[in-house]
Phi, psi and omega in degrees: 000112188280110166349135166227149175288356176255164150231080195250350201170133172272340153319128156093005205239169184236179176306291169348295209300297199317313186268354148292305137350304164267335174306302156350279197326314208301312169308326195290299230282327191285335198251329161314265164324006162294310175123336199260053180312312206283088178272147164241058195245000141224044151285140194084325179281131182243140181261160166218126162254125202265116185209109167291053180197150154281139232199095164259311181310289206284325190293319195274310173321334199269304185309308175294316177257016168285322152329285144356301149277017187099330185326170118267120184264143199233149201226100141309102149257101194312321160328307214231029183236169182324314197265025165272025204212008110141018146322117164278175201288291185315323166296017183246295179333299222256003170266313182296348205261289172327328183289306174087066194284166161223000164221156141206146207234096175291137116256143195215151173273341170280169167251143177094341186310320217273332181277297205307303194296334189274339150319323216215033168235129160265003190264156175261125188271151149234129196303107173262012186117101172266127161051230192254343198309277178191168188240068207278004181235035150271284179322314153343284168289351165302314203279331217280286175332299171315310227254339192280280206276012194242325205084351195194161182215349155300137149087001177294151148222133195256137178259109180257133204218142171124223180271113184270339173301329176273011166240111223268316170305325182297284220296307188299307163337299165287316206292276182355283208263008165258356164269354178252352146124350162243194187279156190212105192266134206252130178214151194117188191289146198302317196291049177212333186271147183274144197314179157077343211276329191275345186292314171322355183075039200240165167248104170267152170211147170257337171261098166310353177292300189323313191285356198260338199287118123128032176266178199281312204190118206250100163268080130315109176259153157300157171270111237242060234252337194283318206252018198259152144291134172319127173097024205257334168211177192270199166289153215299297213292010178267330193286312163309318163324301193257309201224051150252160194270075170249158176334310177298296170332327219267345195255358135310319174304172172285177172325322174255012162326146189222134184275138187219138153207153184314308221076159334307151194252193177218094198289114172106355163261288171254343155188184200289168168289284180324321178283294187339284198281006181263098183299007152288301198251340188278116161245029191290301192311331186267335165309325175283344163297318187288300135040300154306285202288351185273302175300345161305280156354275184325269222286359159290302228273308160352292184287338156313317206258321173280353133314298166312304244231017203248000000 
């Protein structure tokens, strides 16, 4: 298995890669809470994060831990750069070159922008999420928070429930976790589920009581309203009514099901306040915490292999 110098997709990746990967977090996650944050193991290296999309969670996670290992880090405001004044993403590739960057960390709106820039770069790029493709280091942190309070992540069965065509988070999520041995069930309304999905081996349900019943772990997604066509759902309180997430809902599932979501979330829509916020059952907080340590993870071994390759 040839190494790679990108992290663009959790497609194509094997378990062995995936679970080195987390273990690595797991050390970050440990040593984070230690206190003993302050690494020098890309000093003299510079990360960029370049991101056309707005961001708060992933852009500032990719910033603490690039700090964290030493980087220097530089925050690229795409507003206020060349290509808002009308630069194409390769003339942006071949300034970014000039630079002689050694991490860039892409978000993009399109799928595929972040593998065009890892063709015409000499820096190892990471996928921060294109379009609809994936977001492979939201996956990451998923399994790595699942795998902290489960122990495992074989023999799960995961509820990913909302818009699913349109999530770029869903899509990382299923390659992950159907590549680490568990199930994984798709709910929600048909114009929101992506074609294809029972050839993938996956169980769809469109009635959330159903789809929610003995599973392990409930993925609340956002209703994605930037990338959808007009009429794909009703109004948010008709959405919440068949498929948002309460205490009643929550209770088909088993007893120690634990609930997740990407952020940003939409309290009263896909799903309650009360579920949200239940330091029982709620791992939202501890994901934007893992978060940190799976890029930490990312940008050593990236940044290790880009040394090498120097």
């Amino acid at each position: 298995m040839q190494p790679q110098r990108h992290l663009l997709a959790i497609e194509g990746m094997y378990p062995p890669e995936i679970g080195q990967l987390l273990d690595l977090a797991e050390s970050y996650a440990l040593l984070n809470r230690s206190g003993k944050t302050q690494r020098d193991l890309l000093r003299g290296r510079t990360l960029i994060n370049l991101f056309f999309e707005d961001s708060t969670r992933t852009r500032t996670s990719f910033e603490l831990a690039g700090k964290r290992l030493g980087a220097d880090v530089i925050n690229m405001s795409v507003s206020a750069s060349s290509v808002n004044k009308g630069e194409t993403l390769l003339d942006t590739a071949a300034t970014l070159n000039a630079m002689q960057c050694d991490l860039l960390v892409v978000r993009h709106d399109q799928s595929g922008a972040p593998a065009l820039l890892a063709q015409k770069v000499d820096a190892a790029v990471i996928n921060a999420g294109d379009g609809t493709h994936e977001h492979p280091t939201q996956a990451l942190l998923d399994a790595l928070t699942i795998r902290r309070r489960r122990g495992r992540l074989d023999g799960l069965t995961v509820a990913i429930c909302g818009d699913i065509a349109h999530s770029r988070v869903a899509r990382s999520n299923i390659y992950l976790l159907t590549t680490m041995g568990a199930a994984v069930r798709l709910v929600g309304p048909p114009t929101l589920m992506p074609a294809g999905a029972e050839r993938l081996g996956l169980q769809v349900f469109h009635d959330m009581d159903a789809g929610l019943e003995g599973v392990d772990i409930v993925m609340m997604l956002r209703l994605q309203r930037e990338r959808m066509t007009r009429g794909l759902v009703p109004s948010a309180r008709e959405f919440f009514r068949f498929y948002g997430l309460d205490a009643a809902r929550l209770a088909r599932a088993r007893p120690d099901a634990l609930v997740m979501h990407p952020g940003p979330m939409n309290r009263g829509v896909e799903i309650d306040s009360a579920v949200a916020d239940d330091p029982a059952r709620s791992l939202i907080r501890e994901q934007v915490e893992m978060g940190v340590a799976v890029r930490m993870a990312v940008l050593d071994v990236l940044g290790r292999r880009q040394i090498r390759n120097v």
